[in-house]
C-alpha positions as CSV (number, residue, x, y, z in Angstrom):
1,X,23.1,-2.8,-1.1
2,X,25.0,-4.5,1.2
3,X,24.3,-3.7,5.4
4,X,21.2,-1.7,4.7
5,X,17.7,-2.5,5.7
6,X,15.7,-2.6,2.7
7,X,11.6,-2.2,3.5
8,X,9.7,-4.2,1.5
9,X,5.4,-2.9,0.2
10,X,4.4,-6.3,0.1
11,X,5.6,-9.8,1.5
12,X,5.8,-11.6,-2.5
13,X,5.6,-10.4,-6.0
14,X,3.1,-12.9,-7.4
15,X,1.8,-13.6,-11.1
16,X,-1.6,-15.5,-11.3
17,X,-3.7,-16.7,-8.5
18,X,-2.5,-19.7,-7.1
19,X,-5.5,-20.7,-5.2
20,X,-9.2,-22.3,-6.7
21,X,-11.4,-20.1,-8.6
22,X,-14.0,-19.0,-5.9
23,X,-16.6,-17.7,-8.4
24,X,-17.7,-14.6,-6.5
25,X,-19.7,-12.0,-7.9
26,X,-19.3,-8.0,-7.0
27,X,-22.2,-8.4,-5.0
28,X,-21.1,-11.6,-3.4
29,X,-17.7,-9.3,-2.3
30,X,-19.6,-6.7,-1.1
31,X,-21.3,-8.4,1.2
32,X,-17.3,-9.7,3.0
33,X,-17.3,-6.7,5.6
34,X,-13.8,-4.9,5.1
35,X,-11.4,-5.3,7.7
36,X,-7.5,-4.1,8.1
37,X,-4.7,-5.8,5.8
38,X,-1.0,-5.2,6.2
39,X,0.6,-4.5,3.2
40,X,4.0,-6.9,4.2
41,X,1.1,-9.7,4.5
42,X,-0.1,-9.9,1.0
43,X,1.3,-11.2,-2.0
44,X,0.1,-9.9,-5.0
45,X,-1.3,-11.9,-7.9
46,X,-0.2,-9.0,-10.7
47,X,3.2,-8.1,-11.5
48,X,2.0,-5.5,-13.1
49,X,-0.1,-1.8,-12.8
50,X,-1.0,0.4,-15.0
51,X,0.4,3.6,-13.9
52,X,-3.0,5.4,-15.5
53,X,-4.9,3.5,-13.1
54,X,-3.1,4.7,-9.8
55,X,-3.0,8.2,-10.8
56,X,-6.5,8.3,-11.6
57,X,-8.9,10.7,-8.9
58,X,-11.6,8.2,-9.6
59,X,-10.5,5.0,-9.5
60,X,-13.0,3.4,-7.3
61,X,-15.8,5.3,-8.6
62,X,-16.8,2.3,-11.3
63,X,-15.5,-0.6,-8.8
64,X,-15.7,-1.5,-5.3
65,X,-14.1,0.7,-2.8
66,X,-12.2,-2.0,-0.9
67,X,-9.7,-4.1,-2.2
68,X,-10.3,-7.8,-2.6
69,X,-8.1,-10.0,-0.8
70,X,-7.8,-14.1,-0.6
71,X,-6.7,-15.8,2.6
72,X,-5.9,-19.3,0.9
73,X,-3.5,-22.3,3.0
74,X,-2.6,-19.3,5.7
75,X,-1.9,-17.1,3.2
76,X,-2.8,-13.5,2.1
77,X,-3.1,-13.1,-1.8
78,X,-3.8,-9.6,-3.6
79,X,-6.6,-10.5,-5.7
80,X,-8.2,-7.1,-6.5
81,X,-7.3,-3.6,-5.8
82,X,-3.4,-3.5,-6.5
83,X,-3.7,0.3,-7.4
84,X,-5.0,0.9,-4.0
85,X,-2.3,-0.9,-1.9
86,X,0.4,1.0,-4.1
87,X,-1.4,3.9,-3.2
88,X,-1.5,3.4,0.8
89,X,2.1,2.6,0.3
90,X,2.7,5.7,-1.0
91,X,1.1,7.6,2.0
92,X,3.7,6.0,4.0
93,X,0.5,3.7,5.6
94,X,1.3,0.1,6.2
95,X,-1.9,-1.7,6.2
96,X,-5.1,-0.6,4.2
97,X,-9.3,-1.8,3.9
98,X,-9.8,-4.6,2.5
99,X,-12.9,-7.3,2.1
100,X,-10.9,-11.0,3.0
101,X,-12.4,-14.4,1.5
102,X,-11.1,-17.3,3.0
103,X,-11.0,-20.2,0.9
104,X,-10.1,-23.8,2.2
């Protein structure tokens, strides 16, 4: 569409992690304090959802609350927890809670 301003969710539609395997356990995350992630910052490591899992009401209730994101070489990649950006998205929110590793 030409001469319109498209807004974008996130910054890059990823596939695969293209940083080091960091090894961390659920309980290693969960100790990461959550902070605030904007969604045109991350680029996500999953092309794609399945549209059961974002329309569930309890989601979260057998995983971690926050999603998990990696801050590798200055950028933000959506490891974890694509169901809830999608969902923030569709709130009409532009950032959401989420636990950051940063790997070197």
């Amino acid at each position: 569409m030409r001469g319109t301003v498209v807004d974008v969710v996130f910054k890059q539609i990823g596939e695969g992690r293209p940083y080091p395997d960091h090894g961390y356990s659920p309980r290693q995350w969960s100790a990461i304090p959550p902070e605030q992630v904007r969604l045109d910052e991350l680029t996500t490591t999953k092309r794609v959802l399945d549209l059961e899992t974002l329309l569930e009401e309890d989601s979260t209730f057998y995983g971690d609350l926050f999603a998990h994101v990696i801050r590798y070489q200055g950028e933000l990649y959506l490891e974890d927890g694509l169901h809830r950006a999608l969902r923030a998205a569709l709130h009409q929110r532009q950032s959401m809670q989420a636990r950051v590793l940063d790997l070197k």
